[in-house]
N, C-alpha and C positions, 0 to 999 in steps of 0.2 A: 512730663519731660524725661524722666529718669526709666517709665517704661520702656519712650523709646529707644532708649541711651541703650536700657539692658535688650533691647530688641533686635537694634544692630551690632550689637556686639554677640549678640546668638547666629545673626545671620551671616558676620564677619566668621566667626571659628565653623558652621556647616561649612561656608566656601571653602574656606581654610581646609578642611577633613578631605572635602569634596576631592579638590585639587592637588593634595597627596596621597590619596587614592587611587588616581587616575597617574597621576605618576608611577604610583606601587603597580598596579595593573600595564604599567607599558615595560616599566624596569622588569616585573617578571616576564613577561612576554618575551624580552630584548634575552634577559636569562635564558628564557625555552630556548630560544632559537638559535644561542650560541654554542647552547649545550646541544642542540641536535646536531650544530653542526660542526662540533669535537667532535661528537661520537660519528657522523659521516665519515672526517678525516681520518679519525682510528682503526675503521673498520674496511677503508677503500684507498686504491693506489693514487698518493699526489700527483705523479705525472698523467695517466692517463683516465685517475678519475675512477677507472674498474674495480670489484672487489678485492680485495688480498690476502693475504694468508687467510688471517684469523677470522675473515667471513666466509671463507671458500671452507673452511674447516667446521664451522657451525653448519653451513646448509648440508656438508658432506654426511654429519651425524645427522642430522635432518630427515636426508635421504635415506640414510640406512634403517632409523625408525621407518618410516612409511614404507619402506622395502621389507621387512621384516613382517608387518603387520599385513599386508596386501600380499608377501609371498611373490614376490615382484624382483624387480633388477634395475640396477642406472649403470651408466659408464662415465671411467674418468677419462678424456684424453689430455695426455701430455704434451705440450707443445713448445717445441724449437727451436729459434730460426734458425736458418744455415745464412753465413757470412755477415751477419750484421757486426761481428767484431771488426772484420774487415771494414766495414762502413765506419765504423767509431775509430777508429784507427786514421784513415785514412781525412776525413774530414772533418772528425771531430764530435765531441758528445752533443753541441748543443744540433747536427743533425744527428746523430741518433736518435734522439730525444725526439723529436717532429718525424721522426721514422716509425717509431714505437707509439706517438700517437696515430699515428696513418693504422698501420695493423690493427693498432684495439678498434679503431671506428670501424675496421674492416670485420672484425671478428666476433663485433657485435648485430652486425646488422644482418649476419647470416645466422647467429644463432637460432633458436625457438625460443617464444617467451617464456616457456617454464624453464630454460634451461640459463645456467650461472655460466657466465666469463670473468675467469680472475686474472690477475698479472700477480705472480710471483717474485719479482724484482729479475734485473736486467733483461733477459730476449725470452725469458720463463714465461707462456700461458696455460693456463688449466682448463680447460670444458667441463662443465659438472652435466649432464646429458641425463636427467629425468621423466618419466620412465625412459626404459630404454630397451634395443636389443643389438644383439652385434650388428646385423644387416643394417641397420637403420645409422651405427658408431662409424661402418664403413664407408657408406655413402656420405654422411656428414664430414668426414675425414678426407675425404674424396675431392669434396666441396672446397672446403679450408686449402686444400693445397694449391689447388687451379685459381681462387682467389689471391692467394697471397703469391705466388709465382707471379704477379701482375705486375709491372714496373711501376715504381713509384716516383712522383715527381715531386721532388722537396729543393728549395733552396735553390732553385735551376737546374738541381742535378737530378739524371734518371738513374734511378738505383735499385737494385737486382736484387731479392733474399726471397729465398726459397723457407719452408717450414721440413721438420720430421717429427711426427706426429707416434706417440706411444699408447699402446687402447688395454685398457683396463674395465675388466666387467664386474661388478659388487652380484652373487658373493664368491662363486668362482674362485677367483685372482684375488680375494681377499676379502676378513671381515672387519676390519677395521680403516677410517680413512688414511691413518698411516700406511698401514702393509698396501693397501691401493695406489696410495702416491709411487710409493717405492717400486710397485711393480708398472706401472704406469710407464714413470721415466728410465727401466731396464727397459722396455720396448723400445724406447722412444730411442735409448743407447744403440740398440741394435739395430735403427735404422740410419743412425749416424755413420756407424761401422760400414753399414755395407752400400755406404753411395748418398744416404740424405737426402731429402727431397721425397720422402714417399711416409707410409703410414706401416704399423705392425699391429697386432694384437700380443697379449705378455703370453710368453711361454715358461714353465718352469725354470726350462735348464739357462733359460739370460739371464738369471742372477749371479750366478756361477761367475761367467763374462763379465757382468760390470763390477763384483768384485774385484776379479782380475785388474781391472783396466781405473778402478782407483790406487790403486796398492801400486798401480804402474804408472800414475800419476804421478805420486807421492816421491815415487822412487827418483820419476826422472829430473826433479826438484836437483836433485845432490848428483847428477850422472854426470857433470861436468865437473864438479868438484873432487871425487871420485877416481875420475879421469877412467868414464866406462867406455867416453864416445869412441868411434873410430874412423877414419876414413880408410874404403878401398878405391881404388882406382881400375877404369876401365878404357883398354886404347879405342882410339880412332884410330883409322889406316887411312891412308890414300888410295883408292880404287885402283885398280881390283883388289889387292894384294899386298899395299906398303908403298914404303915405310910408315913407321908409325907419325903421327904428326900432332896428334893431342893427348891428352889424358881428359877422362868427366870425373869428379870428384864422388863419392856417392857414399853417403853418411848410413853407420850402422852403429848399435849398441850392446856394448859386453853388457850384459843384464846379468849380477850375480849369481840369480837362480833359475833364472830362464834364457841363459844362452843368447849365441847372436841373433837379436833382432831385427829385419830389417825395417826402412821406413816408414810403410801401411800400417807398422802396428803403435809404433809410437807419435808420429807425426804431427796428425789429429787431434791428438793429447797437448803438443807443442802447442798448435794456434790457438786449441781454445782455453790453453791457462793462459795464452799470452809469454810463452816460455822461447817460441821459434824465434824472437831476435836475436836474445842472446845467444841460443844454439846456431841461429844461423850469423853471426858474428866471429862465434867459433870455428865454424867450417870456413868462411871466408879465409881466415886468418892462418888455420892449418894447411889449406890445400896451395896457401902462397906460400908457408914454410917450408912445402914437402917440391914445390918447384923451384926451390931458392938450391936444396939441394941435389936435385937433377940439374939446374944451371953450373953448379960449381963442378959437376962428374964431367959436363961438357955436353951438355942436350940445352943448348940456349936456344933453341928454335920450337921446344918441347910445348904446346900452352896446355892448359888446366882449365877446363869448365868446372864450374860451382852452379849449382842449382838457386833458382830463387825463388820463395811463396810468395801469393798475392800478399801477406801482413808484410813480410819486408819491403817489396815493392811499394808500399805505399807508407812506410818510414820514414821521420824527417832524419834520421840521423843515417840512411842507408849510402849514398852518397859521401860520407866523411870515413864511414867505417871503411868502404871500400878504398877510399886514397890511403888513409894510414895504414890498411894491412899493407898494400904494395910499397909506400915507404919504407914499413921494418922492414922489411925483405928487401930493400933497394930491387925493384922490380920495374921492367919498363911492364907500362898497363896495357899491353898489346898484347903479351902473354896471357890475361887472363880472360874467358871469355867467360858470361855470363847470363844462365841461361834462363830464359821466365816461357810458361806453356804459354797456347796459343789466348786460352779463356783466362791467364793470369793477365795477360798485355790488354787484353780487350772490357777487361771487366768495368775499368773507369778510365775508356782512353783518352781524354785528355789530361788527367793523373800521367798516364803511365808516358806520355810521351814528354810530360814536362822533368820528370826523375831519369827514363831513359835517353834523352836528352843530354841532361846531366853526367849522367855516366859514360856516356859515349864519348862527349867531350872533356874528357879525363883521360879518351884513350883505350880503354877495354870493346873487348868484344860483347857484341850481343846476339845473342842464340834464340831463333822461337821454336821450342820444341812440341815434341806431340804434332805437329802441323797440320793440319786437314781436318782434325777430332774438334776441335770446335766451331764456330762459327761467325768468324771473324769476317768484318768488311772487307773489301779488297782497296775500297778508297781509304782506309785507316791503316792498313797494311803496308801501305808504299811510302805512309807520314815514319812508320818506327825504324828510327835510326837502325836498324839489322843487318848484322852482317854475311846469318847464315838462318838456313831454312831447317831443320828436323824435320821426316819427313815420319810419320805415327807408325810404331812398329804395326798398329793394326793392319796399314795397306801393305806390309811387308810379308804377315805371315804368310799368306798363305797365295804370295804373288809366283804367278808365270805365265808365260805367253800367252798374246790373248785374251789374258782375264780382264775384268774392269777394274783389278789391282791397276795392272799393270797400265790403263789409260789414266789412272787418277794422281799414279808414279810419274809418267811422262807428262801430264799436265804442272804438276806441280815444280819439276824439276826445270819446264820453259819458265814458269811463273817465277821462281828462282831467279833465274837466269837473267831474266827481263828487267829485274829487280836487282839485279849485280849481286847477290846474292851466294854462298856457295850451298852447295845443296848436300845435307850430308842423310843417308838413311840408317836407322837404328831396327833392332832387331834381327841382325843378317845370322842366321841358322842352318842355311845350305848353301853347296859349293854352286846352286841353279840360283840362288836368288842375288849369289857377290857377283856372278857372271853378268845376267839379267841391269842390274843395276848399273854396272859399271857400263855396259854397252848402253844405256838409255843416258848417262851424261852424269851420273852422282861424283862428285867431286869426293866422297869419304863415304868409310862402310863402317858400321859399330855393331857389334855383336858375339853371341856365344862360338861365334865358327870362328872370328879373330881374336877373340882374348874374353875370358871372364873378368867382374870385378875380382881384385884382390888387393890384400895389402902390399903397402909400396915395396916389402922387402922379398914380395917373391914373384914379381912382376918381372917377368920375362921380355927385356927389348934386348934383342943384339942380331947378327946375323943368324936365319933361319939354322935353327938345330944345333945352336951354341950354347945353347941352356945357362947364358950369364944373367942375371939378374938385374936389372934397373940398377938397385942400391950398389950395386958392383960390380954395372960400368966407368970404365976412367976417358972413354970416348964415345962418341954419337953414335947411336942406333943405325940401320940403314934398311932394315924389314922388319916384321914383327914375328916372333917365335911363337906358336899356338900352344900350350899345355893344358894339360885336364881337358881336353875333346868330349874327354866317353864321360868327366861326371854328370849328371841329372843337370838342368839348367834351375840357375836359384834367381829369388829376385833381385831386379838391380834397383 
């Protein structure tokens, strides 16, 4: 009896071992597999899953060992995108977010398998391209842009981002994955610079420039603080010849060590730290300060165009900024017209008509400039509250009888028309093309032949060859006085 006793009680503690064994062996198991999958999380981006920094950085020394050893090469491409601020802006992070996973799935499935796609955090991706050679960095670069130019469909919305792509070749352009990144995204800068939407290979001297253009970053942080901004103003005429009937607001900066900037060079800076509301909040407010006092000289018929970027455009607060600047200023909002390009209005047109909407019914004008340069519906075109047409200095330059300038001037100017629309054309440079215009129906001429930008205190309105100044007239204009003819034309 007692054998059996001690028998099952042997056979009771093996189960016993048995079945905390097998616990121990699932608990480690459950351990492996938690732990494999911290070290995923650590090593790979939570949104979209892709590798991140500090995987893209190990395979990068990776590559340079096996490059080294084989006597060989890879490339980094740096990647962009153009306008997804705009997108996060406008509709919000949680699409951005389903935006930026759409790309990575997009950016992976064109890769090659030996090759690494990282995400860097916000609209940042890297290509790690093993082996490699430029022809082969170019053509893949090529690739990545024609894919990602593809419209996206998220959230009901079709949504437009373009990439600019920077090409970096180990060892060339560098022997470290530092000096590679760096030189990588200096291309990548310089396709931002000059239009966006396309690819570069790194050149020496783009370091140079994207020093510049941080130190110009940095700067334009305090240029409102400062008080570097400045507004000049440029007239509208009445075709052919006057009187004057508007002023366009057109923003420059006293840069302490680099002189007056215009736009192109800081702008781009603006949207992509996210800095253009406030600047453009600024300008608002200024360019209805500087017609509060043309109103009191006696120019109360005078109005003021202000410029607007797609990021403002698609601002919840752009709509309230605009009423309270014309309140400080006790301004009727007739005066002020406000101008968005033709590809700002169309980018998210049901966005832009539900805000221009807004604003129109407050009473301001609305301006579509650039007109013809982009590619706008004509059934979305006749939805935007508009009260005038811009017509792209492009069809101006180089317009005169006959040309297909001049059919595409006379279309647009019926188009106008048809549209109740007034039609005003920009860039007028010769005494053939204010002629020309005015004879095909332009309602207003703008350009270096009738007045340059300048600032408001040496702004010439009075009777031709009175040489009074804006700031010191005490009565209304009734033509416009032309100064500075012969200097070089600058940018407006």
């Amino acid at each position: 009896m007692r054998f059996i006793i001690v028998s099952m009680a042997v056979f009771a503690i093996a189960l016993i071992v048995s079945m905390l064994d097998v616990r121990t062996n699932k608990l480690a198991s459950s351990l492996d597999e938690a732990n494999n999958e911290l070290i995923k999380l650590a090593l790979h981006d939570n949104l979209t899953m892709l590798p991140n920094r500090i995987l893209l950085n190990d395979r990068i020394d990776q590559a340079i060992y096996r490059a080294e050893r084989k006597k060989g090469g890879f490339a980094i491409l740096f990647l962009d995108l153009d306008g997804f601020k705009a997108v996060n802006d406008m509709h919000g992070h949680h699409v951005g977010d389903l935006l930026l996973r759409e790309i990575a799935h997009r950016l992976s499935a064109i890769k090659r398998e030996e090759d690494t796609i990282a995400r860097l955090g916000g609209d940042e991706f890297v290509l790690l391209m093993e082996p490699d050679s430029p022809e082969n960095s170019a053509v893949l670069a090529q690739r990545l842009i024609d894919t990602i130019e593809q419209p996206c469909e998220i959230a009901n919305l079709l949504l437009h981002v373009s990439v600019s792509i920077g090409i970096a070749i180990y060892p060339q352009d560098g022997h470290s994955g530092h000096e590679l990144m760096v030189n990588a995204d200096a291309a990548m800068y310089h396709v931002k610079k000059q239009g966006r939407n396309g690819y570069r290979f790194f050149e020496r001297r783009m370091n140079a420039e994207v020093h510049l253009q941080m130190q110009l970053k940095q700067d334009l942080r305090r240029a409102i603080q400062r008080h570097e901004f400045v507004l000049h103003y440029q007239p509208k005429v009445k075709a052919p010849d006057g009187p004057v009937s508007g002023m366009e607001a057109l923003l420059r900066w006293h840069h302490p060590q680099h002189g007056l900037l215009s736009p192109d060079r800081f702008l781009p800076l603006a949207e992509s730290s996210g800095m253009i509301i406030e600047i453009g909040n600024w300008v608002l407010d200024q360019a209805c300060r500087q017609m509060k006092v043309w109103s009191e000289l006696g120019h109360e018929e005078l109005t003021v165009a202000v410029n607007l970027s797609t990021v403002q455009l698609g601002s919840s607060s752009l709509v309230n900024e605009v009423r309270l600047a014309l309140e400080r200023h006790a301004l009727p909002p007739s005066r002020l017209v406000l101008e968005i390009t033709e590809s700002t209005a169309m980018g998210d047109a049901e966005e832009s008509f539900s805000v221009l909407n807004r604003l129109s019914a407050l009473g301001v004008s609305i301006s579509i400039d650039d007109f013809g340069s982009g590619y706008s519906s004509l059934l979305y075109l006749k939805r935007l509250p508009a009260n005038e047409l811009k017509i792209d200095r492009g069809f101006v330059r180089e317009l005169k009888r006959g040309s297909d300038d001049e059919a595409i001037v006379r279309a647009v100017i019926a188009l106008g028309k048809t549209l109740n629309m007034k039609v005003v054309a920009e860039g007028v440079e010769t005494r053939e093309q204010q002629a020309l215009l005015a004879e095909l129906g332009c309602h207003s001429l703008q350009g270096y032949l009738l007045g340059r930008p300048s600032a408001p205190e040496t702004l010439v309105l009075g009777n031709s060859g009175s040489g009074e100044s804006v700031g010191a007239l005490a009565a209304p204009s009734h033509t416009v006085t032309v100064v500075n003819r012969e200097e070089q034309p600058v940018a407006g």
